[in-house]
Every structure is written in structure tokens, then in C-alpha cells.
C-alpha positions, 0 to 999 in steps of 0.5 A, a space after each residue: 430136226 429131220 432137215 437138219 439131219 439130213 443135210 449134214 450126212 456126208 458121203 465119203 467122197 463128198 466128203 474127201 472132194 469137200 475138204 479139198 476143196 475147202 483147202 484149194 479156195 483157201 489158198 485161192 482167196 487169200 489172194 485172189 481178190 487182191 490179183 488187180 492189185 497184183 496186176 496193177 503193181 506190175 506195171 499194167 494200167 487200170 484201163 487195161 484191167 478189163 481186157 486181161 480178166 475177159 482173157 483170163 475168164 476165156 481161159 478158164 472158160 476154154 479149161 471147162 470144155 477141155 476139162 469134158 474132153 479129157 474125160 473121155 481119155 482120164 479118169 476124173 479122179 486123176 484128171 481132178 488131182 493132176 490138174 490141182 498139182 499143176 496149179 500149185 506148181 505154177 503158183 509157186 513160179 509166180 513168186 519169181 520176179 516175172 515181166 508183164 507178158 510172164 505174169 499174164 502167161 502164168 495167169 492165163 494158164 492158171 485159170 486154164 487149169 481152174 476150168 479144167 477142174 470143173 467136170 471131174 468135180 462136178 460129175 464126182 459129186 453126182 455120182 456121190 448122192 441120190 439126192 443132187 440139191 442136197 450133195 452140191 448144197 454141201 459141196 457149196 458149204 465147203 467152198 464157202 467156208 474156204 472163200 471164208 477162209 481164205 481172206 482172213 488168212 491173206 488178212 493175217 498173213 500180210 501183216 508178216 509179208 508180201 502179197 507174193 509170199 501168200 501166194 506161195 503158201 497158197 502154192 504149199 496148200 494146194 500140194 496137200 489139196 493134190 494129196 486128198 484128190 487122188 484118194 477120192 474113191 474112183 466109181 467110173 466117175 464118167 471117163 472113157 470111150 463111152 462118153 459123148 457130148 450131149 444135144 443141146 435139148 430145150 432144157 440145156 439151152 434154157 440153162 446155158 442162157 440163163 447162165 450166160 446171162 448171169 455170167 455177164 453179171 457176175 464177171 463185173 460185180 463178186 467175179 470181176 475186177 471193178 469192186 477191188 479197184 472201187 474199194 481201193 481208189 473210192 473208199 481208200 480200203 488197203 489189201 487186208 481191209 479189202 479181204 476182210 470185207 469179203 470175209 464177211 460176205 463169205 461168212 454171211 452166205 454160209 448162214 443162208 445154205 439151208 435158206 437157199 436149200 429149203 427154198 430150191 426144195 419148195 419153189 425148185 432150183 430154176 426160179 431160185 436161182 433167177 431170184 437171186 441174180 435179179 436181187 445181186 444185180 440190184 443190191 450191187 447197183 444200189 450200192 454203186 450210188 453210195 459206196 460207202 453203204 457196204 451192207 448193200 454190197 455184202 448182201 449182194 455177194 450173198 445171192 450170187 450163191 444160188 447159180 453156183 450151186 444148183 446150175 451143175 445139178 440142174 444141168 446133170 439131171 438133164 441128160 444121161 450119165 454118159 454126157 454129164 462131163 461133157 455137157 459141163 464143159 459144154 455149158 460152162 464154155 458157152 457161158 462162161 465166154 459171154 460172161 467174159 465178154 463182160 468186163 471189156 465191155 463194161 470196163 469203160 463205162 462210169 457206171 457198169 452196174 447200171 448194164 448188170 441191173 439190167 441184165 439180171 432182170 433179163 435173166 430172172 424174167 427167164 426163169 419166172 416166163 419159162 417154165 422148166 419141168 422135171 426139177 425133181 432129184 434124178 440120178 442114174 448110177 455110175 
């Protein structure tokens, strides 16, 4: 009853940043499993469909370092606001009817702006709670609940029209999103001359490798472009059963936030998440022996969950207040570009989870080898 109780009181800003974002992966993921279709429709070839998300995922990669440097000249509650208006305004553009290199531009800076969300989100959501495991778990409930959502709205709303016009009202959504954004309550949420990045510490570069690895996995398998296309060309699942599927998967993994909160408090967030992205890589490789058996493949987008959730609070526990923005653009630019080397690399294998397999058990002997201290809640007031 105790644990039950506290994981379900809110803070005010957790909150208003939960709702926002529950309502902003709403509108994403009622398309955004079906943009290789997107894609394929407008012209560009199946082969090149690695090389445009390796671009696509450096953009969004290259928006989490221009995201720790804006900090130090915009507050995160405008930064966060602003950065989500922009973003539905240029969903609304992709509507339009736009050559191959339009649409890509478009894209390009979508995902540049997605990345810049990232520290004001993350040093917003610190600066809420004392307990850090406990606000970016229910930060993760929100956003699990809009990937829920959000196929299920794409699932219904193709009935009635085109993938483009579930876009724009994805574009609708994300005004409303903007909306909520601006009243987050502004703590000296980790803007202004005082902000510095940080020096790469033991602890930092052992979570950006292990990021960087799990990257590499998941920008091929729940992230990438391959799954879509393999349910599409393999199994013959059209867009609304694709999206139901990841439905799904979204729904399972809300049922396993309080499993994967109760085991970070007892075992600690490192070894958690190294467990999790060794299962993933191994379920997705299992079940790219035998497509049809999606229980494999659901249960893999289940564990991807974990890194998400813990790998900022892991990371801002680490350093002072004055670098957590910095250090999340930092981090996420170094692994989120070796991530996204990733699909231009496996893109051309008959087999790319074979690699994946093998770099999650890289990355979970990391986490199991090496030990990392101190995974305790820490929290400095801002």
C-alpha cells in the first residue's frame, strides 16, 4: 500500500510536463511507426531507408547538444514550449505535397527539434522531486501511455483518411501540447550564465558507453525502420495493423513500470538496465527466426523501457546542478550518433539482429563487470 502510494503522488510540474507529454507522443506515434511507409510512398527506395534514419537519428542527436547549449541563454520552460510550437507547425507543412528532398528537410528538422526537448525536459523533471527513480518512473508512465495512445488513434483515424491527414491533427495536437508547456512552473530550471558542461567522470563516460551501445540496438529493432517494413513485406500487416500491434506492446509495458521500479530500488538502475537491453536484443533476435511469433517481438519493445527511464536520473545524479543540461545534451549527442550509425550499417545484412544480439550482451556485461556506486536518490535544490 506504502509503494502504492507513493508512486502515485504527482508534483505539479511532473504533472503538467506529464500530461504534455502523454498529449505530444499521442500525436507522434499515430504516425510515427508508419514514416518508412511514409517514405517509401514518396518516391525513396527500400535500400535507402538506413541512410535516411542514420540522418534523421544525427539530427535528433545533434538537437540534444544544441538543446544543453540553448540552456545557457533560454530558460527550460520557454526552450521546452517554444521547441514543441515549432514542431507542430512544421507537422502541419508535411500535409502539403513536397518533393523527396522537402520532405526529408522537413523530417531533418523535426527530429532537430525533438532532440532539443530533451534537457529542458529532463533538468524540469530533476528539479521536480527528491526521489529521482520515482519522477522520471512516472514521467515514463505518461509517455507510455501516449505511445499507447497514439497507435490506436492512427488505427482508428485511417479508417477516415490519409496517413498525411493524421499528421495534421498530430500538428493540432502539439498546439495544445505548447499550450501546457508554457505554465510549467519556472524554478530556475538549469538556465543561465552559470551553466557549464561537465568533465567526462568515470561515471559519465561509463553510462554514455553503455548508452551508446544500447543505442545501436534499439535505432535497428523498437527505434528503427526494419521492423515496420518486415511486418509489412513479411507478414503482409497493412498500416492500422501495424499500429495496433505496437499498441500492444505499449500497453504491456505500462504493466511492467512498477516491475521495473521495484527492481531498480532493490538491485539499482545500472544493472537493470544492462538486463533489459540483453533480453531486448535477444527476444528481437528469436523472433527474426520466426516472424510470425510476435509474442517475441512485443515482449522485446517491453524491455527497451528501462534505459529510457533511468539512464537521465543515472546521469543528473552524477554531476552538479549547474551541468545536468549540459551533460544530457552531451551524453545523448555521443550516443545517440553511435546509435545512429546503426541502421547504415545493419541495413544491408539479411539478418541485422544477429549484430544487435551481440551488442546487448556487450552492453549488459558492462553493467553486470563494472560496478557503479552511489546509485542512491541525489538531488540539489534548483
Amino acid at each position: 500500500m506504502n509503494f502504492k502510494l507513493n508512486i502515485m503522488r504527482f508534483n505539479r510540474n511532473i504533472l503538467l510536463v506529464g500530461i504534455s507529454l502523454l498529449l505530444s507522443l499521442t500525436a507522434v506515434f499515430s504516425f510515427y511507426h508508419l514514416l518508412p511507409l511514409l517514405l517509401l510512398n514518396n518516391g525513396f527506395a527500400e535500400s535507402s531507408l538506413g541512410t535516411l534514419y542514420t540522418v534523421f537519428l544525427f539530427s535528433y542527436n545533434a538537437g540534444q547538444l544544441l538543446g544543453g547549449f540553448l540552456l545557457k541563454r533560454i530558460d527550460a520552460r520557454r526552450l521546452y514550449a517554444l521547441s514543441t510550437l515549432l514542431v507542430a507547425l512544421l507537422f502541419a507543412l508535411l500535409y502539403l505535397p513536397l518533393t523527396k528532398a522537402l520532405l526529408a528537410t522537413l523530417l531533418f528538422v523535426i527530429y532537430l527539434l525533438w532532440g532539443i526537448q530533451l534537457p529542458p525536459q529532463g533538468v524540469i523533471v530533476h528539479a521536480a522531486e527528491e526521489d529521482t527513480t520515482r519522477s522520471f518512473s512516472q514521467i515514463e508512465f505518461f509517455a507510455l501511455l501516449g505511445i499507447l495512445i497514439g497507435p490506436f488513434v492512427g488505427y482508428g483515424l485511417l479508417k477516415f483518411m490519409s496517413l498525411k491527414g493524421v499528421i495534421l491533427f498530430a500538428a493540432g495536437l502539439e498546439i495544445l501540447v505548447t499550450v501546457i508547456r508554457w505554465n510549467v512552473r519556472d524554478k530556475k530550471d538549469g538556465h543561465g550564465e552559470n551553466i557549464r558542461f561537465p568533465r567526462f567522470s568515470r561515471k559519465i563516460v561509463l553510462i554514455t558507453v553503455f548508452v551508446s551501445l544500447a543505442f545501436f540496438v534499439f535505432y535497428s529493432t523498437s527505434d528503427g525502420p526494419f521492423i515496420p517494413a518486415i511486418l509489412k513485406k513479411a507478414l503482409s500487416m497493412d498500416l492500422r495493423q501495424i499500429s495496433f500491434l505496437y499498441g500492444i506492446s505499449t500497453l504491456i509495458s505500462i504493466g511492467f513500470i512498477p516491475v521495473f521500479y521495484l527492481l531498480a530500488k532493490k538491485y539499482g538502475m545500472w544493472k537493470v538496465m544492462g538486463i533489459s537491453v540483453f533480453v531486448h536484443g535477444l527476444l528481437i533476435y528469436l523472433w527474426s527466426l520466426q516472424y510470425p511469433a510476435l509474442i517475441l517481438l512485443v515482449l522485446g519493445f517491453v524491455t527497451v523501457q528501462p534505459t529510457y527511464t533511468y539512464f537521465m536520473p543515472l546521469l543528473m545524479d552524477s554531476v552538479s546542478e549547474r551541468e545536468r543540461g549540459g551533460v544530457l545534451g552531451a551524453v545523448g549527442f555521443i550516443s545517440g550518433t553511435v546509435g545512429s550509425l546503426s541502421p547504415i550499417l545493419l541495413g544491408r545484412l539479411g539478418n541485422p539482429f544477429i549484430i544487435t544480439c551481440a551488442v546487448s550482451i556487450v552492453a549488459a556485461l558492462i553493467t553486470l563487470v563494472i560496478p557503479f556506486e552511489n546509485q542512491g536518490v541525489k538531488k540539489s535544490g534548483i
